[in-house]
RODO-2510 file (C-alpha; in nm, 4 decimals, decimal comma):
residues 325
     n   res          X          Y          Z
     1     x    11,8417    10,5885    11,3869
     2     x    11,9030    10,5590    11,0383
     3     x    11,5417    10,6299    10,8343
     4     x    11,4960    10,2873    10,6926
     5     x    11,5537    10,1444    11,0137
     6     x    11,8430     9,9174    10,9168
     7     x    12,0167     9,8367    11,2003
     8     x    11,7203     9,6571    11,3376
     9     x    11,7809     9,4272    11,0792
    10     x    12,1550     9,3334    11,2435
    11     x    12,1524     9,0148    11,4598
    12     x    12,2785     8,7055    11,5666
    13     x    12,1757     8,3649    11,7642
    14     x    12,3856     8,1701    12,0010
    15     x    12,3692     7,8033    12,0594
    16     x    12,5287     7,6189    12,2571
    17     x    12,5040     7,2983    12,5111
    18     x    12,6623     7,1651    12,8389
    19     x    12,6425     6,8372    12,9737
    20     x    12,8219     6,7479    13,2981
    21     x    12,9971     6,3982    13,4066
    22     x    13,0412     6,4168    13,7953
    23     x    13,2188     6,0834    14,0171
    24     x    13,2797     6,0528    14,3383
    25     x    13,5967     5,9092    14,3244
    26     x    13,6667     5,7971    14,7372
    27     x    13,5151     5,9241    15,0504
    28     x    13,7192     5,9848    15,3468
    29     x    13,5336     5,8558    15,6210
    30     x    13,3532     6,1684    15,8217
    31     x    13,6010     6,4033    15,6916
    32     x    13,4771     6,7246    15,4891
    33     x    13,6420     6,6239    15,2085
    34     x    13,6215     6,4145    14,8448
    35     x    13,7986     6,3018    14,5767
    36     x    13,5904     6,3225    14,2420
    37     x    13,6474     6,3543    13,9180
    38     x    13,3774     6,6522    13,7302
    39     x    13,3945     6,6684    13,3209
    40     x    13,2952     6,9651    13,1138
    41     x    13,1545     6,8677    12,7694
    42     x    13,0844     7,1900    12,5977
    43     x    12,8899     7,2109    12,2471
    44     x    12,8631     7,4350    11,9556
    45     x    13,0146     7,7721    12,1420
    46     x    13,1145     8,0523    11,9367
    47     x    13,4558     8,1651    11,9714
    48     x    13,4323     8,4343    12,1958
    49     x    13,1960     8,2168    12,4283
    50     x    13,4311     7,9761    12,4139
    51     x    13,7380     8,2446    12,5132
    52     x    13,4657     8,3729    12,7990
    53     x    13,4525     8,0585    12,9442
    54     x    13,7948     7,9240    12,9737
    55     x    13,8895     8,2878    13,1241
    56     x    13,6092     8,2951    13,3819
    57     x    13,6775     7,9362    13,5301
    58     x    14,0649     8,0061    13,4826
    59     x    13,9731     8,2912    13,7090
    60     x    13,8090     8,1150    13,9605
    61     x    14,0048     7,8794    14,2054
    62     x    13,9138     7,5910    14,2209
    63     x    13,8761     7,5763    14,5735
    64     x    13,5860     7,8073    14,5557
    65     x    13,3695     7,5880    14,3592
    66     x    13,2003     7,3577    14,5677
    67     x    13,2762     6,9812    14,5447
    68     x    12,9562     6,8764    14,4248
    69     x    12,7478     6,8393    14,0849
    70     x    12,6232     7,1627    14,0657
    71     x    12,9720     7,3770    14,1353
    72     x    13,0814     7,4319    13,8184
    73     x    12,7300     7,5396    13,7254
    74     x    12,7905     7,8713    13,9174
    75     x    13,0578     7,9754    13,7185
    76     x    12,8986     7,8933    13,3896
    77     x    12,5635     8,0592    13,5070
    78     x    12,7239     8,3804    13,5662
    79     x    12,8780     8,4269    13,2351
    80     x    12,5145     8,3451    13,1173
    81     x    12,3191     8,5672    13,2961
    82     x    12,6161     8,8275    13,1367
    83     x    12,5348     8,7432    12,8321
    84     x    12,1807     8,7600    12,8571
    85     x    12,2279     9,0350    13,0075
    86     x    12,4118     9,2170    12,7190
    87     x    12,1763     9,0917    12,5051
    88     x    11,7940     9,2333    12,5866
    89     x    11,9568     9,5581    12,7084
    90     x    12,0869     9,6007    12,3525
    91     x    11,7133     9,5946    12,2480
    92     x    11,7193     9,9480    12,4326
    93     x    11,8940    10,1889    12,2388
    94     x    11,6288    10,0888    11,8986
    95     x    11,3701    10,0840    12,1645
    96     x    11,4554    10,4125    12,2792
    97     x    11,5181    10,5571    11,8829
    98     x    11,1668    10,4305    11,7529
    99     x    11,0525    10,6330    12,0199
   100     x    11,2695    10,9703    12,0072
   101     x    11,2295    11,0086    11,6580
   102     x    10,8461    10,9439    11,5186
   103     x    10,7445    11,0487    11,1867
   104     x    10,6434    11,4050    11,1525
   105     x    10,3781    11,4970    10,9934
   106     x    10,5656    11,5799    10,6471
   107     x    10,7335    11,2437    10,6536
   108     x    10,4248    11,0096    10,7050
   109     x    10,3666    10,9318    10,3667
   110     x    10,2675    10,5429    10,2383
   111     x    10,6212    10,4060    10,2222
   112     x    10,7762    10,5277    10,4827
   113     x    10,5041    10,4526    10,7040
   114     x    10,4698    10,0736    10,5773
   115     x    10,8481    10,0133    10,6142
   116     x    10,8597    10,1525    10,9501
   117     x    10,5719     9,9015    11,0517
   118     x    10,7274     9,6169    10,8745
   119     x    11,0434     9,6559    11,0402
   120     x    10,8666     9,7336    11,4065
   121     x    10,7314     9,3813    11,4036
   122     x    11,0493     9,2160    11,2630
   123     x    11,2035     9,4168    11,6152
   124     x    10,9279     9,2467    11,8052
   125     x    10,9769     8,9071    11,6621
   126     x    11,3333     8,8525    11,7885
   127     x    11,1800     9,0293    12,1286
   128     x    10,9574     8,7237    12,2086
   129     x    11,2374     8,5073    12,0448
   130     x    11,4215     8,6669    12,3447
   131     x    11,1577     8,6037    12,6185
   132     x    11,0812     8,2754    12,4928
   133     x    11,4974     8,1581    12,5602
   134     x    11,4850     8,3306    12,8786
   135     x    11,1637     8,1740    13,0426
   136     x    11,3704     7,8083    12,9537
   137     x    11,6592     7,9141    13,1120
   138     x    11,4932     8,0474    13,3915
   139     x    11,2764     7,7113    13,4191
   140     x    11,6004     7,5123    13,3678
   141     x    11,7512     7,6915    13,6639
   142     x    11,5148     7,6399    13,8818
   143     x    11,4738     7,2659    13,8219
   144     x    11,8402     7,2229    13,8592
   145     x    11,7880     7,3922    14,1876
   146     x    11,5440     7,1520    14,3006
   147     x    11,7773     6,8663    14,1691
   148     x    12,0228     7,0446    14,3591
   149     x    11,8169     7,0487    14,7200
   150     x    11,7934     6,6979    14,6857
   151     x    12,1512     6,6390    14,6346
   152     x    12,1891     6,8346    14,9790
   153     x    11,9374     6,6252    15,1548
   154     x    12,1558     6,2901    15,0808
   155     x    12,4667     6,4634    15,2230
   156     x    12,5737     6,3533    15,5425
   157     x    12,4791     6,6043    15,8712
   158     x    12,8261     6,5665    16,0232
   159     x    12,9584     6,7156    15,7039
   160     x    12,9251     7,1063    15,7853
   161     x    13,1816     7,2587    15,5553
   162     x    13,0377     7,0723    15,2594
   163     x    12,6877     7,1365    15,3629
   164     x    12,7631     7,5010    15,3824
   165     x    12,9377     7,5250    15,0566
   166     x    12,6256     7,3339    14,8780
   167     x    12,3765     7,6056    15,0496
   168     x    12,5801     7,9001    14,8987
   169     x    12,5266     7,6627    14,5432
   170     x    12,1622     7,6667    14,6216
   171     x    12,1208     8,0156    14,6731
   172     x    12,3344     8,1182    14,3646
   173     x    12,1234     7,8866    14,1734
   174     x    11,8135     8,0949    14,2977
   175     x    11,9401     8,3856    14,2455
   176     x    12,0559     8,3348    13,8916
   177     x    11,6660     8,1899    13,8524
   178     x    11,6025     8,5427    13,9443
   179     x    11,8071     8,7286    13,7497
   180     x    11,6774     8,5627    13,4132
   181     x    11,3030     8,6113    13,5140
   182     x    11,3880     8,9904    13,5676
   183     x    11,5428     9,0143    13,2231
   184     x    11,2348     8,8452    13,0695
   185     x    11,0240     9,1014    13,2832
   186     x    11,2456     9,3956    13,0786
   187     x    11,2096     9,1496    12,7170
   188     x    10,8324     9,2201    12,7904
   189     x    10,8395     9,5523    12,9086
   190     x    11,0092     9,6189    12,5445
   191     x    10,7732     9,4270    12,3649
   192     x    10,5300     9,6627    12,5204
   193     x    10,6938     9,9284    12,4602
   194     x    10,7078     9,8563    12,0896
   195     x    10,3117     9,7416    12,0450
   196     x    10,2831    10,1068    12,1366
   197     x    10,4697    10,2381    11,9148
   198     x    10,3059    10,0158    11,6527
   199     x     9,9447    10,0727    11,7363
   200     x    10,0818    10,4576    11,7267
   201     x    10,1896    10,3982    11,3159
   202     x     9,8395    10,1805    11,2656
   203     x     9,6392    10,4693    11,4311
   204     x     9,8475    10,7195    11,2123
   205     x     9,7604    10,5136    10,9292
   206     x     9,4014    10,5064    11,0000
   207     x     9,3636    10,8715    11,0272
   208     x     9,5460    10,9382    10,6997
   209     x     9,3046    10,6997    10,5200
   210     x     9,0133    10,8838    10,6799
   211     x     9,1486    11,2195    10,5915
   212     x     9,1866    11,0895    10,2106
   213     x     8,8337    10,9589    10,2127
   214     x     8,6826    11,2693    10,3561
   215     x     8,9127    11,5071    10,1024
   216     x     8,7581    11,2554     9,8133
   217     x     8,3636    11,2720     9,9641
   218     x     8,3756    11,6312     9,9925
   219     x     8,5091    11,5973     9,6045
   220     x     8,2443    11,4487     9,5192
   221     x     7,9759    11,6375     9,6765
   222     x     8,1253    11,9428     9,5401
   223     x     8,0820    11,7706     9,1690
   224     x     7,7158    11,6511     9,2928
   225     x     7,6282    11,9834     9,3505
   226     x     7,8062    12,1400     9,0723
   227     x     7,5705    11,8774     8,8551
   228     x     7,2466    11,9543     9,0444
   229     x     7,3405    12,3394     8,9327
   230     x     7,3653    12,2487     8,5926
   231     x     7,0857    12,0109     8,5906
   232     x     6,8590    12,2845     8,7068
   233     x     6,9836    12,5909     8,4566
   234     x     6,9238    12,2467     8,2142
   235     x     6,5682    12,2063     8,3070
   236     x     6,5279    12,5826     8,3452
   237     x     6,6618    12,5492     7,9395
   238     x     6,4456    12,2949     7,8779
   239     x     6,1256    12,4417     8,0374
   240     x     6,1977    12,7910     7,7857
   241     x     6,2432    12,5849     7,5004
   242     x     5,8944    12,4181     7,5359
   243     x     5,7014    12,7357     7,6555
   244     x     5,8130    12,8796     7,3129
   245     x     5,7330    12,5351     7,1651
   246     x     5,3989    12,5685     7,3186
   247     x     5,3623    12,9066     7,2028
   248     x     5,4067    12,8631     6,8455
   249     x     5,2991    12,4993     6,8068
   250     x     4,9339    12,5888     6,7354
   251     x     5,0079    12,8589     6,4950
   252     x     5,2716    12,6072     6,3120
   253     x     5,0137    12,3701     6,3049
   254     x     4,6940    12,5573     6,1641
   255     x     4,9470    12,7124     5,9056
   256     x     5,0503    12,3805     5,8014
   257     x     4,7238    12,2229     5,7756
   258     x     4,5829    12,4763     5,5902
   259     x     4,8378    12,5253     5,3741
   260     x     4,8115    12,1808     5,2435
   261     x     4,6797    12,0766     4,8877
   262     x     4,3389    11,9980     5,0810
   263     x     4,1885    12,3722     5,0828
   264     x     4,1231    12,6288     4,8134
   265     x     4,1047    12,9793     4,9326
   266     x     3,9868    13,2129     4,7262
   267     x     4,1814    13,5238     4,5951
   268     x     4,0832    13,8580     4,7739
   269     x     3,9866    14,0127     4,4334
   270     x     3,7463    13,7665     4,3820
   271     x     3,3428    13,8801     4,4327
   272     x     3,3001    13,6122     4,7043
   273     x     3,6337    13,5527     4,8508
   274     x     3,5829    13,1791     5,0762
   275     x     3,7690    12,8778     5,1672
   276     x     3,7080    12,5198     5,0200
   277     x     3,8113    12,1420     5,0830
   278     x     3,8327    11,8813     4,8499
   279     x     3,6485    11,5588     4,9244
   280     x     3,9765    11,3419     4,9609
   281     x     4,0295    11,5235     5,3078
   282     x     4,0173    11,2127     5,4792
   283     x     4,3072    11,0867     5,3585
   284     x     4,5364    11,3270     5,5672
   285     x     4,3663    11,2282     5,8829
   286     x     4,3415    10,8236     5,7784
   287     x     4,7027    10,8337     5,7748
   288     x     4,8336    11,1084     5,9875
   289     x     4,6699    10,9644     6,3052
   290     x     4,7892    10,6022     6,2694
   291     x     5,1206    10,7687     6,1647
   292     x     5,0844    10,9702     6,5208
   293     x     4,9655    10,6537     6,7443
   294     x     5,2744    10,4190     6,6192
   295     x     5,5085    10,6783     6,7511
   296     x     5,3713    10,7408     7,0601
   297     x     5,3647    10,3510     7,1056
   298     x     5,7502    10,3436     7,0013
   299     x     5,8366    10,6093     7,2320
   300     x     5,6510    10,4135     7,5318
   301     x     5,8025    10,0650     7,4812
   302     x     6,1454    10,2364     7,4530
   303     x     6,1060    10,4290     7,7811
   304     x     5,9941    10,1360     7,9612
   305     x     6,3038     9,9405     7,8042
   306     x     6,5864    10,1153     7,9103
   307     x     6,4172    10,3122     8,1832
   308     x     6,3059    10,0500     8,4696
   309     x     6,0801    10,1741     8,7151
   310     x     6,1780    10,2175     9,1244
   311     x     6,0263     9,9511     9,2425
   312     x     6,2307     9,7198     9,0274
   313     x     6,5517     9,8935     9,0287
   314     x     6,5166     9,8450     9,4515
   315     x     6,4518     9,4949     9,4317
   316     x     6,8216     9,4533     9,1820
   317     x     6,9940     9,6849     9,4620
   318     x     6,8129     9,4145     9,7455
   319     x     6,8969     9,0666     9,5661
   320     x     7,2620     9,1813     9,4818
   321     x     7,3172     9,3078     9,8356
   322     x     7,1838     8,9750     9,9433
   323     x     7,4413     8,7814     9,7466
   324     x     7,7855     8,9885     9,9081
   325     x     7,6760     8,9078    10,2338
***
């Protein structure tokens, strides 16, 4: 099979229609034998069915078909059933490729994998097209064979040869009733066939897409845990810098405040060396701690801005799960 599958894609449909004028045209008395007069009329057949059909009843004598309705019908049947015949065991030799030559696993990529699905169920469709024309024909036959046992019953007893002929009609009929319900047995035994070999593709598919999302979740734990590493030597950063913070805050801060215009130390040399404030003090501390408090109350509102707490970030999560489903 070619690897696109092509030749799948190569078919036909035949129609075509009979319809039969049959007349008695004199009876002789209890003889076993008739005069009538049986016309043909033939409809949209293709050329070679055409060629088929005037060579199979050229081939047949006449005297062979039986003198009723329903002769010519045995003739005609025959070259159906061929036909038929020819036709769903041509659905083999795909049949047989789809299942010889499955993707290996270097070849099951996306494309090839969609096409060869696509084109599986366009082989399927014509399938069922196949076992749909075959159960009508079947059904046909077998109500022309009832039609046909009637026809018998209004025959005269004392006719034997003519009764005898019209039972070998009637048992042709069945067995051509047969025939087409055994093809449409095979039709579905390919069709079966095939939904294996598609469920095989799906399934194929299936794991592929579960071997791509595993490959990407064990990505992404791997960059998870690569974060949480680097979170942690971050914190383990962050946690030095403020020990040292914490270490040399207080002497950063008694340093500073001292060293402000506020306090008068006295030189060494002096007799009595000591330290001294000035009465505006109070200043630094009227507007260092309001200075102090308006921060802290910035830094809070702005935390609780863009940083919501749990319970509220659950309850988002809960209301916009509630709308998707």
């Amino acid at each position: 099979m070619h690897e696109d599958d092509r030749e799948l894609m190569d078919y036909t449909w035949e129609f075509f229609g009979l319809h039969s004028v049959w007349t008695r045209l004199e009876t002789l008395g209890n003889g076993d034998s008739d005069t009538y007069s049986q016309i043909l009329l033939c409809f949209d057949f293709a050329e070679d069915v055409q060629c088929q059909t005037i060579q199979a009843f050229e081939a047949t004598d006449a005297d062979q078909i039986a003198p009723g309705p329903f002769g010519v019908y045995e003739v005609f049947l025959e070259l159906l059933t061929r036909r038929y015949d020819d036709a769903v065991w041509g659905f083999r030799s795909p049949m047989r490729a789809y299942e010889n030559r499955r993707l290996s696993p270097g070849e099951r990529d996306s494309k090839k994998l969609t096409k060869r699905y696509i084109n599986m169920h366009e082989f399927e469709r014509h399938i069922i097209h196949a076992k749909e024309t075959l159960d009508v024909a079947s059904r046909t036959v077998r109500t022309m064979a009832r039609d046909h046992e009637k026809y018998i019953l209004s025959i005269d007893s004392r006719r034997k040869a003519l009764l005898e002929a019209e039972e070998n009609t009637q048992r042709s009929l069945h067995s051509f009733a047969e025939l087409l319900t055994n093809l449409r047995s095979r039709a579905k035994a390919f069709e079966e066939r095939l939904q294996n070999e598609i469920r095989l593709v799906f399934n194929t598919v299936e794991v592929q897409e579960m071997k791509q999302s595993t490959s990407q979740l064990d990505e992404l734990k791997r960059t998870a845990k690569d974060l949480e590493s680097l979170r942690g030597q971050n914190q383990s950063l962050s946690t030095t810098v403020s020990l040292l913070t914490l270490i040399f805050l207080p002497g950063s801060f008694i340093s500073s405040f001292f060293g402000t215009n506020f306090f008068t130390i006295t030189p060494n040399g002096s007799a009595s060396p000591h330290l001294s404030f000035v009465r505006e003090l109070w200043i630094f501390f009227a507007v260092t701690v309001p200075v102090t408090v308006l921060a802290l109350a910035i830094w809070y509102y702005s935390t609780r801005k863009y940083h919501k707490p749990e319970s509220e970030i659950r309850y988002e999560m809960n209301s916009y799960d509630g709308i998707n489903m």
